[in-house]
N, C-alpha and C positions, 0 to 999 in steps of 0.2 A: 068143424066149427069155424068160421069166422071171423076173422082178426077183430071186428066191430062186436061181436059177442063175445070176445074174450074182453076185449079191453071193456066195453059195459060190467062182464061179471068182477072181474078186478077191481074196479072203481067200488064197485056195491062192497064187495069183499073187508075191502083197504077201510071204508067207511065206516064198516063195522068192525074190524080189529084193532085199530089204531084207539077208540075207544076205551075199549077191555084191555089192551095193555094198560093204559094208562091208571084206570082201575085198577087193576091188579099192582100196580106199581104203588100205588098209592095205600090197599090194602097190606100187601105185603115188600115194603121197602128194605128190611132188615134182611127175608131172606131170600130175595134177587139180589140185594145187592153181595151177598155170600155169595152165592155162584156166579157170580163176574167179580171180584175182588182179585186185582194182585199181591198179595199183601208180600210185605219183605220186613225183614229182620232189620230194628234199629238197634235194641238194648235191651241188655238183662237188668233187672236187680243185683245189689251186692252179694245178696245172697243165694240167685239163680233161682230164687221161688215163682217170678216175672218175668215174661218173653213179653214184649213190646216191639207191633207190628205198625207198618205203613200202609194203605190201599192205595199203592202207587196210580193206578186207573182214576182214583174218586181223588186227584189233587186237582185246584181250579184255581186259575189263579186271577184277581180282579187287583190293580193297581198295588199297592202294599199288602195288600193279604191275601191272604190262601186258606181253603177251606180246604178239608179232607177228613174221611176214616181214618180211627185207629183201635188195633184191637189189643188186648191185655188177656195171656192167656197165666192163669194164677195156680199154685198146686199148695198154698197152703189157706186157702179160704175156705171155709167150713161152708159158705153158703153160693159163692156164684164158683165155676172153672172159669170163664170167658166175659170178660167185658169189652162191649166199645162203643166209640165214642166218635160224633162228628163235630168237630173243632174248628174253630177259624185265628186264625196267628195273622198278627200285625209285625209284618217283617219288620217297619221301619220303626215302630216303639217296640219292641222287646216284649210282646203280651200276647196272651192267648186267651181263650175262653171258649168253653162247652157247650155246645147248643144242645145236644142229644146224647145220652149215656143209655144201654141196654146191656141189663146183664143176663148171662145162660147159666142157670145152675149145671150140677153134676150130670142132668138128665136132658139134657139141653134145649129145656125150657127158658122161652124170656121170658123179661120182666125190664119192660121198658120204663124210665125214670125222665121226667121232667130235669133238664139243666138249670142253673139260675143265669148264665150267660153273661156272668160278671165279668169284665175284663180284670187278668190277672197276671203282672211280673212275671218273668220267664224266673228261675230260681235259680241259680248254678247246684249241680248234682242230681241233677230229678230227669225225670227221663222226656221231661217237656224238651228239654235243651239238643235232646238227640232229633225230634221232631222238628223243632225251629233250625235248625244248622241242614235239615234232611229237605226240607221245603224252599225254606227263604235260602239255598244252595250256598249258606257259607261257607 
């Protein structure tokens, strides 16, 4: 074969793949973005019912703010094990707010949820505060 007939079939290739990812990305964002997530340990709960994760990968950072995944893995919730959430924190006001919440029951089914994307006070004691000092690198 041809260097001119591979680089033709490549092009045609690329033209149609690059599509379908996108696609697929688009259909399934929650779980591509699980098999590429780094996530790390920020905080428990007082009571260790809460592990609170980072998707070190999914931080971005745009002038004062930072968007990212986080995930909540829970063991006393009757109805979801796993929630997460994509968030964006205003390092310079002390506020954060929720663009996207999906939670997995026991059988790790979603059940993706509408955020209202309020902006909201960082609170001292809550595990937003392990997030805000984990991002905005205080």
């Amino acid at each position: 074969m041809s260097m001119e007939r591979i680089t033709v079939w490549l092009k045609t290739t690329m033209s149609f793949i690059k599509p379908m990812l996108l696609l697929l990305a688009l259909i399934f964002p929650f779980e591509l973005m699980a098999e590429t997530a780094d996530w790390i340990v920020l905080t428990k709960n007082a009571s260790g019912t809460a592990i609170y994760y980072v998707d070190a990968e999914s931080i971005h950072y745009e002038g004062d703010r930072v968007t990212f995944w986080d995930k909540r893995e829970v063991s006393d919730d009757p109805n979801f094990k796993e929630l997460r959430g994509y968030n964006e924190v205003d390092c310079k006001e002390e506020r954060y707010r929720t663009l996207m919440i999906t939670g997995y029951d026991k059988n790790g089914k979603s059940y993706t949820t509408g955020a209202d994307g309020q902006w909201q006070h960082i609170e001292a004691n809550t595990a937003m505060v392990a997030f805000y000092r984990f991002v905005c690198k205080e």
